[in-house]
NUDO-832927 format. One record per atom (N, C-alpha, C): residue in one letter; atom name; y, z, x. Coordinates in Angstrom, 1 decimal, always signed. Example, Ala and Ser with C-alpha at 12.3 -4.5 7.8 and 13.67 -1.06 7.14 Angstrom:
# residues 2
@rest = A&atom = N&py = -5.7&pz = +7.8&px = +13.2
@rest = A&atom = CA&py = -4.5&pz = +7.8&px = +12.3
@rest = A&atom = C&py = -3.3&pz = +7.8&px = +13.2
@rest = S&atom = N&py = -2.2&pz = +7.1&px = +12.8
@rest = S&atom = CA&py = -1.1&pz = +7.1&px = +13.7
@rest = S&atom = C&py = +0.0&pz = +7.9&px = +12.9
# end
This chain:
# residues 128
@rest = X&atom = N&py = +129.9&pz = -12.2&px = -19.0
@rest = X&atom = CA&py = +131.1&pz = -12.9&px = -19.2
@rest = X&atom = C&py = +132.1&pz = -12.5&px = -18.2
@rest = X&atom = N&py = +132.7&pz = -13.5&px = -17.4
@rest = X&atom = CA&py = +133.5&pz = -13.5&px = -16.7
@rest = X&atom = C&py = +135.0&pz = -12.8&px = -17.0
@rest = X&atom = N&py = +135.6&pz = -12.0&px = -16.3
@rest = X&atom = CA&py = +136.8&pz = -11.0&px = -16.8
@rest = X&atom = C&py = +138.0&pz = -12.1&px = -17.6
@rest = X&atom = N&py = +138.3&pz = -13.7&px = -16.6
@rest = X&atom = CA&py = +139.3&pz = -14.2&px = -17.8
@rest = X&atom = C&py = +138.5&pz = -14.5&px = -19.0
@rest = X&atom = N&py = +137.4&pz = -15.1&px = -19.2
@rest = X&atom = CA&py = +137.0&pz = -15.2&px = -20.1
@rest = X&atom = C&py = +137.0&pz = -14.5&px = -21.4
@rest = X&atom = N&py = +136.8&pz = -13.1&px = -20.7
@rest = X&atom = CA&py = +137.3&pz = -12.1&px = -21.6
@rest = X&atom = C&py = +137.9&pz = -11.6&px = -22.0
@rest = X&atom = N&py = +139.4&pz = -11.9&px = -21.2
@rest = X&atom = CA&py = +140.7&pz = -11.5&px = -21.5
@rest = X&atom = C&py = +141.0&pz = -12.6&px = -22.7
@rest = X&atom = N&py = +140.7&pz = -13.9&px = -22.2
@rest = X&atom = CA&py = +141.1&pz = -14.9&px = -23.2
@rest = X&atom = C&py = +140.5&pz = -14.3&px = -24.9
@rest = X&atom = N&py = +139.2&pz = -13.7&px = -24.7
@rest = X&atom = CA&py = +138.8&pz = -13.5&px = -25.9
@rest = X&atom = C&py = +139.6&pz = -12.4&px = -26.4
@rest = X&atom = N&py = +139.6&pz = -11.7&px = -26.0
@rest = X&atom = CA&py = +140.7&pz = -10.3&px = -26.3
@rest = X&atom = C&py = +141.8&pz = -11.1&px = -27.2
@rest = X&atom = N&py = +142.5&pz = -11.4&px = -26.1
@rest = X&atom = CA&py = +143.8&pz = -11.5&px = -27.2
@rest = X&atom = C&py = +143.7&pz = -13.3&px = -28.1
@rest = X&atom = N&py = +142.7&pz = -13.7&px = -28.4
@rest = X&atom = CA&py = +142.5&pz = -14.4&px = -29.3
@rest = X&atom = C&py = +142.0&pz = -13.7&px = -30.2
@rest = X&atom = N&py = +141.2&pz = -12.8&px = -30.4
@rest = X&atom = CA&py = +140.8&pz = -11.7&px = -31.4
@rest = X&atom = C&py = +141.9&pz = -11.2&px = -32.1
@rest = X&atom = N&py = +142.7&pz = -10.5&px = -31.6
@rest = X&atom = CA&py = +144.0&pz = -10.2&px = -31.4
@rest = X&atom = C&py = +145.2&pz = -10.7&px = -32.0
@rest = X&atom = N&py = +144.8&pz = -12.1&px = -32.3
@rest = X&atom = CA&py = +145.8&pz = -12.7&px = -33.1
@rest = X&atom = C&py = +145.5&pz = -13.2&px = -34.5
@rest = X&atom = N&py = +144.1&pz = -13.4&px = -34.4
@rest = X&atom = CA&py = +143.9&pz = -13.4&px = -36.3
@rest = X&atom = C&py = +144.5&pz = -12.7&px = -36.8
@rest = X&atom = N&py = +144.3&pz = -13.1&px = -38.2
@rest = X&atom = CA&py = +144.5&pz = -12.6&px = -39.4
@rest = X&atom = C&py = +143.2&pz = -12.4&px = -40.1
@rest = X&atom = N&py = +142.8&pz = -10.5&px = -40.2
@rest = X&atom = CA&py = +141.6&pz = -10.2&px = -41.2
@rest = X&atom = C&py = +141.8&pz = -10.5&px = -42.7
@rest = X&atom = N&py = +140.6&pz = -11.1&px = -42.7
@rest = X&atom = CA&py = +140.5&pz = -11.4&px = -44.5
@rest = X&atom = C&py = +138.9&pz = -10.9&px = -44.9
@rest = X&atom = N&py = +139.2&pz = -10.3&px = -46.4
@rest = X&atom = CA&py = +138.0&pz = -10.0&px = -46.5
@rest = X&atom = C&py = +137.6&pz = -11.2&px = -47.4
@rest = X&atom = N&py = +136.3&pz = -11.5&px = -47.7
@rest = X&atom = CA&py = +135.5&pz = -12.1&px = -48.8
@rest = X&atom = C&py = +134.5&pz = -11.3&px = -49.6
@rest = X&atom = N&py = +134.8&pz = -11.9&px = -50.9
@rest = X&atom = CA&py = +133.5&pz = -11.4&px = -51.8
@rest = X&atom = C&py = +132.4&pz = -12.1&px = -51.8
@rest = X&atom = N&py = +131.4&pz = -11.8&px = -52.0
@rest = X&atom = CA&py = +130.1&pz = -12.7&px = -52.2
@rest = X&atom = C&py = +130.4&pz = -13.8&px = -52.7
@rest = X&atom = N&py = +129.7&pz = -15.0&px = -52.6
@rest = X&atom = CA&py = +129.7&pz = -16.0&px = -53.1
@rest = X&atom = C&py = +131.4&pz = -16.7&px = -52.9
@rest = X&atom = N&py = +132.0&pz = -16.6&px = -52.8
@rest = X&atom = CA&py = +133.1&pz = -17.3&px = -51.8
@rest = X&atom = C&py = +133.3&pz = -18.3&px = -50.8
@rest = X&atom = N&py = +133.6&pz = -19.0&px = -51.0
@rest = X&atom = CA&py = +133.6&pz = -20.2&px = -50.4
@rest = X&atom = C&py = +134.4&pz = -20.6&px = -49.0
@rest = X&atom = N&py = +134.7&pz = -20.5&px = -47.9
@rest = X&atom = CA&py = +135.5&pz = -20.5&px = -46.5
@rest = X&atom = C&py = +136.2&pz = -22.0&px = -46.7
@rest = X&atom = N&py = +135.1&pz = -23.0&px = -47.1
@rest = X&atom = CA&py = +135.2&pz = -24.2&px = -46.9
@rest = X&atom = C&py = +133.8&pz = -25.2&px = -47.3
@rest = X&atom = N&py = +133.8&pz = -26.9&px = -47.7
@rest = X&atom = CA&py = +133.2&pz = -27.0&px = -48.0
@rest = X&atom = C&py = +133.3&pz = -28.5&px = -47.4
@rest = X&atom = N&py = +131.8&pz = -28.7&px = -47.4
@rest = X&atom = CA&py = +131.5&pz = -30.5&px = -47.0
@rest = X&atom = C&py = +132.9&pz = -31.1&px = -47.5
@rest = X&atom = N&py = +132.9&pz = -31.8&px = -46.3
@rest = X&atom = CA&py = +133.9&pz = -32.8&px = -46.5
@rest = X&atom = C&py = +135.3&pz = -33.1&px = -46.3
@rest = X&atom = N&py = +135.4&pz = -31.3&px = -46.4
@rest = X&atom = CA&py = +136.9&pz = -30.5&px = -46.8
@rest = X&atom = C&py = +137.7&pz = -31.0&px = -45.3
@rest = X&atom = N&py = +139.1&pz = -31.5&px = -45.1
@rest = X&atom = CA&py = +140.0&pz = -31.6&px = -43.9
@rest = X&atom = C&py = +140.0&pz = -29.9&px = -43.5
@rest = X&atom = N&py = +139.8&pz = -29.6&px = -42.3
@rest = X&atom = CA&py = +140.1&pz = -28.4&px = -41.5
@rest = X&atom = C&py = +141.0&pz = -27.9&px = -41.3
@rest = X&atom = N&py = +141.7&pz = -27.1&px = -42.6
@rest = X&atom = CA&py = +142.8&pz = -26.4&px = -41.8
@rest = X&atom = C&py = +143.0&pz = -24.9&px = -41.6
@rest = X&atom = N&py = +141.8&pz = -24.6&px = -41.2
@rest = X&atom = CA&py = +141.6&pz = -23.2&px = -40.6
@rest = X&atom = C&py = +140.5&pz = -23.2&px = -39.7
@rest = X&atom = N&py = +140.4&pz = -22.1&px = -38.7
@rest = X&atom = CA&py = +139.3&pz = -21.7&px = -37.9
@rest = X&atom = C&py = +139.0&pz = -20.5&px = -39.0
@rest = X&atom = N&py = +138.1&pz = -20.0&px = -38.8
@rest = X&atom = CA&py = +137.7&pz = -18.9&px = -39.1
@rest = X&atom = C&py = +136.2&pz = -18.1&px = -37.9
@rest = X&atom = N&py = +136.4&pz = -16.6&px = -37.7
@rest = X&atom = CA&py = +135.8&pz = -15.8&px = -37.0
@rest = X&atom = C&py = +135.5&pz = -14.8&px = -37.8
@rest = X&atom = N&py = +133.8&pz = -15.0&px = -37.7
@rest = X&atom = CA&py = +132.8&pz = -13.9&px = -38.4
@rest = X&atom = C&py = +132.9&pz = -12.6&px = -37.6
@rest = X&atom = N&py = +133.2&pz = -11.6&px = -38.5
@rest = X&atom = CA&py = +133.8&pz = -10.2&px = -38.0
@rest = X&atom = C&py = +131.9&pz = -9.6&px = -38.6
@rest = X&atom = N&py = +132.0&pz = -9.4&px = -39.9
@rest = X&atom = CA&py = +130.7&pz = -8.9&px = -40.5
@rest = X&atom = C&py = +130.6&pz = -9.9&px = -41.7
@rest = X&atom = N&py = +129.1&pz = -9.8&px = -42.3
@rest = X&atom = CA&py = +128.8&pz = -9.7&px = -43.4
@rest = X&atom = C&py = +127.7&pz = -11.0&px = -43.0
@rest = X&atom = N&py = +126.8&pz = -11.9&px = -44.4
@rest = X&atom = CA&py = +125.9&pz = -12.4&px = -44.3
@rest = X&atom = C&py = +126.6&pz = -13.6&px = -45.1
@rest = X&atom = N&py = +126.6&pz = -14.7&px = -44.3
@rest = X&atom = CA&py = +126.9&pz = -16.0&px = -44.8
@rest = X&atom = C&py = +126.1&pz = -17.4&px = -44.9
@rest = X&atom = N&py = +126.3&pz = -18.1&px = -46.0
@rest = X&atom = CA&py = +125.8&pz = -19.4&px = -45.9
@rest = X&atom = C&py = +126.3&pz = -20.5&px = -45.2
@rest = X&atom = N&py = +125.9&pz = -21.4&px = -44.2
@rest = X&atom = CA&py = +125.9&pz = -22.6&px = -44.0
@rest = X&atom = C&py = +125.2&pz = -23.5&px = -44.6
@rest = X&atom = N&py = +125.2&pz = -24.5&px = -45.7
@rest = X&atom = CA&py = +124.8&pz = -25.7&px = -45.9
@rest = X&atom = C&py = +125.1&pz = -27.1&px = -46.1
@rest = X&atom = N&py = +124.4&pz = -27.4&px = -45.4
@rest = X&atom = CA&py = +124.3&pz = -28.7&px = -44.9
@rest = X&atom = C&py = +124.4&pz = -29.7&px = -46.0
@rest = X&atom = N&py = +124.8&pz = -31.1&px = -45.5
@rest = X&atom = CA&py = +124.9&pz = -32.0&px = -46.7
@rest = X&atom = C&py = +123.6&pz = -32.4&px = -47.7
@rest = X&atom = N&py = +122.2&pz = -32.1&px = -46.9
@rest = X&atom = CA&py = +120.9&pz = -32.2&px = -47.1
@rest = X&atom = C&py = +120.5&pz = -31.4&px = -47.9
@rest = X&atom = N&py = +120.9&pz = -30.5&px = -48.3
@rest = X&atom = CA&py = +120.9&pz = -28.9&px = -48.8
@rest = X&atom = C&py = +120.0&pz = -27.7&px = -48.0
@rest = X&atom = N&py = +120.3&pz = -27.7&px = -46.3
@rest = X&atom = CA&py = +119.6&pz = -27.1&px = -46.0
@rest = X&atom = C&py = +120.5&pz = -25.9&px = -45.6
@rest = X&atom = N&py = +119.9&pz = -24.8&px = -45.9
@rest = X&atom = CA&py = +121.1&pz = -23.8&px = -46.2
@rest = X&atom = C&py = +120.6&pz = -22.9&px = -44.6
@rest = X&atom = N&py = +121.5&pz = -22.5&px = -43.9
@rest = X&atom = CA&py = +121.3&pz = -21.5&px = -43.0
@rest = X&atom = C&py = +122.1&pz = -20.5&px = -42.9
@rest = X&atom = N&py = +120.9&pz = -19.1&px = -42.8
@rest = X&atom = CA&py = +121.7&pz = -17.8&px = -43.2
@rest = X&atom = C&py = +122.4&pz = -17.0&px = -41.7
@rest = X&atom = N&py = +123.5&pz = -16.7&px = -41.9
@rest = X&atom = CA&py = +123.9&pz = -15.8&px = -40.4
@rest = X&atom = C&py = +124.2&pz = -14.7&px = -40.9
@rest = X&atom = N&py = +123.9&pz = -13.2&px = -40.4
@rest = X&atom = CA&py = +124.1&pz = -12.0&px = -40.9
@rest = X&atom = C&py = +124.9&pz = -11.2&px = -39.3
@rest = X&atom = N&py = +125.7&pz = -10.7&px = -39.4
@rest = X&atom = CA&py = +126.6&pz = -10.1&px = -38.9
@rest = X&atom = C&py = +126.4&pz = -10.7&px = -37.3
@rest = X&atom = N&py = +127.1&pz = -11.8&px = -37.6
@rest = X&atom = CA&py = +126.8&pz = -13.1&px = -36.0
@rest = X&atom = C&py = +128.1&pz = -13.4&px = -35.7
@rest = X&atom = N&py = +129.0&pz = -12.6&px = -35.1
@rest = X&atom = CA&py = +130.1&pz = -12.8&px = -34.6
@rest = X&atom = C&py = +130.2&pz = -14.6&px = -34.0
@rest = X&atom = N&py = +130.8&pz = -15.2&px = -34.3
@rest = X&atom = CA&py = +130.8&pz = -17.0&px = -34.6
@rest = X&atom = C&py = +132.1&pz = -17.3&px = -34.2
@rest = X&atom = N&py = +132.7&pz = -18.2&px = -33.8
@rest = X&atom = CA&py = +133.6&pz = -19.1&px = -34.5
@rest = X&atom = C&py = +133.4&pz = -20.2&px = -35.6
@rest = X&atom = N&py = +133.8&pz = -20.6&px = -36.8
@rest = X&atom = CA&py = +133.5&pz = -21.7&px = -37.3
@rest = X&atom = C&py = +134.6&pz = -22.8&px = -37.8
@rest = X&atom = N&py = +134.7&pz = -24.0&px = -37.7
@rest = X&atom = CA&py = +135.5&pz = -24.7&px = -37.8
@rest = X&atom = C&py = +136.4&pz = -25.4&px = -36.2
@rest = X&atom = N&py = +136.2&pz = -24.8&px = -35.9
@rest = X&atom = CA&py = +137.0&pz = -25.1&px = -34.3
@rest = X&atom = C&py = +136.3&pz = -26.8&px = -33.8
@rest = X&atom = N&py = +135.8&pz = -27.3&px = -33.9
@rest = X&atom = CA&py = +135.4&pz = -28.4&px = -33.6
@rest = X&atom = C&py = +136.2&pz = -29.6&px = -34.6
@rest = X&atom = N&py = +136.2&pz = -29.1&px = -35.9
@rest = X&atom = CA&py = +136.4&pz = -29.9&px = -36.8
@rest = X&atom = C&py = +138.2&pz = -30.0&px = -36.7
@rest = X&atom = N&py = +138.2&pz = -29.3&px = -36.0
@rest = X&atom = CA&py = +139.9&pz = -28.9&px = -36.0
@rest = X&atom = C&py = +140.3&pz = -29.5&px = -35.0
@rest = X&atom = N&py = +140.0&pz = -29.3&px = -33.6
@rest = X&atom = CA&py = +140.0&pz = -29.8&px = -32.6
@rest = X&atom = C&py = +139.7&pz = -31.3&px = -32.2
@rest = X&atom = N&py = +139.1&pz = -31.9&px = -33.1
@rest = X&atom = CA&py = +138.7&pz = -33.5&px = -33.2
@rest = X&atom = C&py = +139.1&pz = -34.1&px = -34.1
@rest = X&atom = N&py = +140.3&pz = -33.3&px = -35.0
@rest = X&atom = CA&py = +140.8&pz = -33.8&px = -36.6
@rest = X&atom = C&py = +139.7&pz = -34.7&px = -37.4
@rest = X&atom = N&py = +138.2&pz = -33.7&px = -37.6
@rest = X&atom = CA&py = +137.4&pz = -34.2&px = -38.3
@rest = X&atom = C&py = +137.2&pz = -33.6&px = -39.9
@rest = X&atom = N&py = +136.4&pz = -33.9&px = -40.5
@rest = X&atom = CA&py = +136.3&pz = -32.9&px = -42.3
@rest = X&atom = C&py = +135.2&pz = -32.1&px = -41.7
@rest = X&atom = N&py = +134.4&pz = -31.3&px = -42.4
@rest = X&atom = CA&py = +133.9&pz = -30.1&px = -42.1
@rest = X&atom = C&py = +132.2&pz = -31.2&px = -42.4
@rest = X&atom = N&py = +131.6&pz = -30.4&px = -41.6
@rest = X&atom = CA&py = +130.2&pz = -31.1&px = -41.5
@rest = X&atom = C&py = +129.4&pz = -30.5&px = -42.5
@rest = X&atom = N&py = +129.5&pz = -29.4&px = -43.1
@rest = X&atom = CA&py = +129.1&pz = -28.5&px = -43.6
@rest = X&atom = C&py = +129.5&pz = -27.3&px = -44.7
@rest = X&atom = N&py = +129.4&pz = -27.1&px = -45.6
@rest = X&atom = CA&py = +130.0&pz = -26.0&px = -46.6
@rest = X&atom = C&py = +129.9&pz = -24.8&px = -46.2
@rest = X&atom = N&py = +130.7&pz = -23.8&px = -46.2
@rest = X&atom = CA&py = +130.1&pz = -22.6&px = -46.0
@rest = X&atom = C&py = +130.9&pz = -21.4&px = -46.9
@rest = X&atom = N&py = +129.9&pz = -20.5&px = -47.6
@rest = X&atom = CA&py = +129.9&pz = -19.0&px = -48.1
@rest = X&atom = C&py = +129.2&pz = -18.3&px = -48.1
@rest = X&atom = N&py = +130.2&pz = -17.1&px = -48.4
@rest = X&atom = CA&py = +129.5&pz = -15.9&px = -48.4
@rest = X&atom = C&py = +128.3&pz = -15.5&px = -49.3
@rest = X&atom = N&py = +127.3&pz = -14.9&px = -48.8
@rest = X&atom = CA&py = +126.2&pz = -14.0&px = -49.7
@rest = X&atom = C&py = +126.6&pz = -12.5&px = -49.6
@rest = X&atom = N&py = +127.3&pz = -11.9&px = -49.3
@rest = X&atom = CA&py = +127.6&pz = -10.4&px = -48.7
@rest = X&atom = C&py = +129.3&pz = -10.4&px = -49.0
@rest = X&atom = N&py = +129.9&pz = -9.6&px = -49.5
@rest = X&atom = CA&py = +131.2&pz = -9.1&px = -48.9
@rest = X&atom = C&py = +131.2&pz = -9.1&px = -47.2
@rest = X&atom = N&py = +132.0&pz = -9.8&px = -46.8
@rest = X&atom = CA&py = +132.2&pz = -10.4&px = -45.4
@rest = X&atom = C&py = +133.6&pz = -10.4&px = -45.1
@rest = X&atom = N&py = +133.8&pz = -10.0&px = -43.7
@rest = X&atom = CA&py = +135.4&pz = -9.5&px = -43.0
@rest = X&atom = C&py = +135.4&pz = -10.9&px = -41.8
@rest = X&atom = N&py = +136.8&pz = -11.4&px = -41.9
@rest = X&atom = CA&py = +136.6&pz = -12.9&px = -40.9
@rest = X&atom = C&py = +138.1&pz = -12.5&px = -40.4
@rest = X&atom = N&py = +138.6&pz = -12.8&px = -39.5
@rest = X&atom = CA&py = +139.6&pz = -13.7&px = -38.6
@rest = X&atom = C&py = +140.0&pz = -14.6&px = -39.0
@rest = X&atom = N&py = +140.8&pz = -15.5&px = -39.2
@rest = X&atom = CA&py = +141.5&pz = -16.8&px = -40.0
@rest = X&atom = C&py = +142.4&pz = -16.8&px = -39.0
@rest = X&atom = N&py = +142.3&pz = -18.3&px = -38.5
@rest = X&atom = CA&py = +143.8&pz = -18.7&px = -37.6
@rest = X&atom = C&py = +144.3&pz = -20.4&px = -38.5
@rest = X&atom = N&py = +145.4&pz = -20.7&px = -38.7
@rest = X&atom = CA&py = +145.8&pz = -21.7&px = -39.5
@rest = X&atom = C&py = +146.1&pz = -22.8&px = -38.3
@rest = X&atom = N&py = +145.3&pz = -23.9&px = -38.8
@rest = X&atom = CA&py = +145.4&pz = -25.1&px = -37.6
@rest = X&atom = C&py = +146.7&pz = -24.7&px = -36.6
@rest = X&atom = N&py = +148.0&pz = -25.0&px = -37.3
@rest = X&atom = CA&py = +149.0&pz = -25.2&px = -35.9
@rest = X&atom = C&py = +149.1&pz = -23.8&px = -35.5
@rest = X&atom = N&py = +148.8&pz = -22.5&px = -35.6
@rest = X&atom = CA&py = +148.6&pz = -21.7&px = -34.7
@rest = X&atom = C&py = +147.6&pz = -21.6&px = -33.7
@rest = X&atom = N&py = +146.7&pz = -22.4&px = -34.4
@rest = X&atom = CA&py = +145.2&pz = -21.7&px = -33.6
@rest = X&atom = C&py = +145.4&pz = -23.0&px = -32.3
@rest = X&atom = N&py = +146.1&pz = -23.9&px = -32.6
@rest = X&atom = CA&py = +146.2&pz = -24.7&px = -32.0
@rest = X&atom = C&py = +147.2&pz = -24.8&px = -30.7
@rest = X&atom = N&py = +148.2&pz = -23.6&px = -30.9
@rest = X&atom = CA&py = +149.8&pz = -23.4&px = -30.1
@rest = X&atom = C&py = +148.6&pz = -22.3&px = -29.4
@rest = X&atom = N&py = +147.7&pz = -21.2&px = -29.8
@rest = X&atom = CA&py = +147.2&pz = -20.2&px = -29.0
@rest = X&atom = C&py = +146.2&pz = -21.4&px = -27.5
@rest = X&atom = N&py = +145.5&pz = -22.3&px = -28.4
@rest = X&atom = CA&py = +145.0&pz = -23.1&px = -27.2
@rest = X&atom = C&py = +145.3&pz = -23.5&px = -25.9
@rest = X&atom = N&py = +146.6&pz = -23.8&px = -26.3
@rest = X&atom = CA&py = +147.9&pz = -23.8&px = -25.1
@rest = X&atom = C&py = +148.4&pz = -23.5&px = -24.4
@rest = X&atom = N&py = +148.5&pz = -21.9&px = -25.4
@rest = X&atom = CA&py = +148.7&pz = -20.5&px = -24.7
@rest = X&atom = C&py = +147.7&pz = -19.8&px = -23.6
@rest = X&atom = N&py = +147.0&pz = -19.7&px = -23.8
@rest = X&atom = CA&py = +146.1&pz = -19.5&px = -22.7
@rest = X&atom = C&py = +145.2&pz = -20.1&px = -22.0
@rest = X&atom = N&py = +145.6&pz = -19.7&px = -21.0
@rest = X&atom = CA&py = +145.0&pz = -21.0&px = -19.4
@rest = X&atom = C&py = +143.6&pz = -21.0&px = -19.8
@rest = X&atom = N&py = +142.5&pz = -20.7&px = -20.1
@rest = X&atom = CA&py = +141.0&pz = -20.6&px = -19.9
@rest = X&atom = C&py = +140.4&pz = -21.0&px = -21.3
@rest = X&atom = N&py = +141.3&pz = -21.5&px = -22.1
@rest = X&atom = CA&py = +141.1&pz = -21.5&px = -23.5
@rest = X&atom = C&py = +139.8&pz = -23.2&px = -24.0
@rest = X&atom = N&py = +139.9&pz = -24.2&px = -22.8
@rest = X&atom = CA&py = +138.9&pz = -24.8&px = -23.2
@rest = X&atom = C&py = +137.9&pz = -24.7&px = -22.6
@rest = X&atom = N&py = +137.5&pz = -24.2&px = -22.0
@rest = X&atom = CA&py = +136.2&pz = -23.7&px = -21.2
@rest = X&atom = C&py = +135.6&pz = -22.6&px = -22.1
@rest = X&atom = N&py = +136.3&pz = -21.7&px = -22.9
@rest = X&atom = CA&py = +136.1&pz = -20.8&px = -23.6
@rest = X&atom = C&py = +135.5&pz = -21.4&px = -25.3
@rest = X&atom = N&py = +136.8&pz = -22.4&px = -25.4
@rest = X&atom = CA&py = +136.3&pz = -22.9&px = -26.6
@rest = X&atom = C&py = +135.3&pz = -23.9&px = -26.6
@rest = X&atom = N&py = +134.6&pz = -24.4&px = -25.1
@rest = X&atom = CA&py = +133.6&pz = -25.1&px = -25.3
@rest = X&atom = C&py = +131.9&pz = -24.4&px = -25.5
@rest = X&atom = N&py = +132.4&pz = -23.1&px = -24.9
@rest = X&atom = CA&py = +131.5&pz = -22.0&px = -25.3
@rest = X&atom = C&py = +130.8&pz = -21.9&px = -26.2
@rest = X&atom = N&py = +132.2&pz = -21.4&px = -27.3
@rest = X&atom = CA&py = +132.1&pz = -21.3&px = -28.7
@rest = X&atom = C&py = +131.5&pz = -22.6&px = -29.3
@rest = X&atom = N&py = +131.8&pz = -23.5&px = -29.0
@rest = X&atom = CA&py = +131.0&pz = -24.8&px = -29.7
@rest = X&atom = C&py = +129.6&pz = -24.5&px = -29.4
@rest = X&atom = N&py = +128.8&pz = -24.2&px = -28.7
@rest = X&atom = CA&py = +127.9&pz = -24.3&px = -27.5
@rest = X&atom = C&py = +126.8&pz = -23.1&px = -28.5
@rest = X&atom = N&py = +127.4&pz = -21.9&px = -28.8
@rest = X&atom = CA&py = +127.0&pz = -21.2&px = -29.8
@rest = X&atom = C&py = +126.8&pz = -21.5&px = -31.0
@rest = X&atom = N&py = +127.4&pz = -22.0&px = -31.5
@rest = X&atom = CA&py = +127.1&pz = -22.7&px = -32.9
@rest = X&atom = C&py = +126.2&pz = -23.6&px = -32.9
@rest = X&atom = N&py = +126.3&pz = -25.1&px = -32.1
@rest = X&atom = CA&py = +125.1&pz = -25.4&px = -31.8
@rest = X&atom = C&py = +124.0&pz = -24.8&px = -32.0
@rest = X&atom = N&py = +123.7&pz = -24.0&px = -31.3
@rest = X&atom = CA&py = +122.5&pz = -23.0&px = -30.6
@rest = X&atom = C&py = +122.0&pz = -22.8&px = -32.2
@rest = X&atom = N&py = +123.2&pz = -21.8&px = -32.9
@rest = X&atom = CA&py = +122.0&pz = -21.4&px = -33.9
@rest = X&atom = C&py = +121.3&pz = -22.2&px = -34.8
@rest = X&atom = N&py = +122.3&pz = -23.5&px = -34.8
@rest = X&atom = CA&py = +121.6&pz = -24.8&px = -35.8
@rest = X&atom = C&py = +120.3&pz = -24.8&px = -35.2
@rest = X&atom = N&py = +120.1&pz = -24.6&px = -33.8
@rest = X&atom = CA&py = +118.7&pz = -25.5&px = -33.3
@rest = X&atom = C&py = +117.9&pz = -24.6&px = -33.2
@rest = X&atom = N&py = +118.0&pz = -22.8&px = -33.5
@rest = X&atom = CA&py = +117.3&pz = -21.9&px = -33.6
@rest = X&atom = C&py = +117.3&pz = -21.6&px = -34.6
@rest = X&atom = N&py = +118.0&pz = -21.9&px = -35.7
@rest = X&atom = CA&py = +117.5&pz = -20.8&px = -37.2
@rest = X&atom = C&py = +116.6&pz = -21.7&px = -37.8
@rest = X&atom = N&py = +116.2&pz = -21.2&px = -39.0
@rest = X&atom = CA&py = +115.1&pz = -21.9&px = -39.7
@rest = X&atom = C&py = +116.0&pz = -22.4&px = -41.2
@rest = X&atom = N&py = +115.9&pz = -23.4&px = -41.7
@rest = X&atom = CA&py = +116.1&pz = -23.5&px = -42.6
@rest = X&atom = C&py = +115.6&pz = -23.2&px = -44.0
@rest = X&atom = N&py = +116.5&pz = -22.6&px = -44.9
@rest = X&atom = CA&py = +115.7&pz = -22.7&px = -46.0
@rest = X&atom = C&py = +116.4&pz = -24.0&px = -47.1
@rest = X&atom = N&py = +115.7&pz = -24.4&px = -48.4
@rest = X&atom = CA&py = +116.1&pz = -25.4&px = -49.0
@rest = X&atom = C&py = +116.6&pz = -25.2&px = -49.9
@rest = X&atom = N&py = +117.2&pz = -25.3&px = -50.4
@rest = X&atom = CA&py = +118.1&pz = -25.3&px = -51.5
@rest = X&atom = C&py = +117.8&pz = -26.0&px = -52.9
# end
């Protein structure tokens, strides 16, 4: 990773807000309008899909929602926790003033898209 790239990530880290979750907790759910990003700090979470295909991520530092936010779309997907899990939370019109804020921020957040992707087309599903 390239040093601005890094710096960008730094102080975007830097500006969440930690929140913990309990198991079974919900971030967000099919359908839901976007008004938060959220960044997987720890713990083991569900993704599932409208199909019920559930995909597990266990301590996979992520962004999630940033797409849905960025394209004022609903959420493609539901997601909670299976673990007590620690996240980052930025609220649309901040997360949105930080994009602004820093010069390297969509090259960076096309990254992050680019990751999420990935693990859809790498993990295995299980069914629900």
């Amino acid at each position: 990773m390239n040093q601005l790239v890094e710096d960008t990530e730094k102080k975007l880290l830097a500006s969440g807000i930690e929140i913990s979750y309990l198991p079974g907790e919900y971030l967000f759910r099919y359908g839901q309008k976007a008004e938060f990003v959220f960044y997987v700090m720890q713990g083991k979470i569900c993704l599932e899909t409208p199909d019920n295909k559930e995909f597990v991520m266990e301590n996979q530092p992520v962004f999630l929602g940033i797409d849905e936010l960025l394209h004022q779309k609903k959420h493609s997907f539901s997601t909670h926790t299976i673990t007590d899990s620690k996240f980052l939370v930025y609220e649309k019109g901040y997360f949105l003033s930080l994009i602004q804020e820093f010069g390297l921020a969509n090259s960076y957040f096309e990254n992050k898209l680019e990751e999420l992707d990935l693990f859809f087309e790498k993990a295995t599903p299980r069914f629900n």
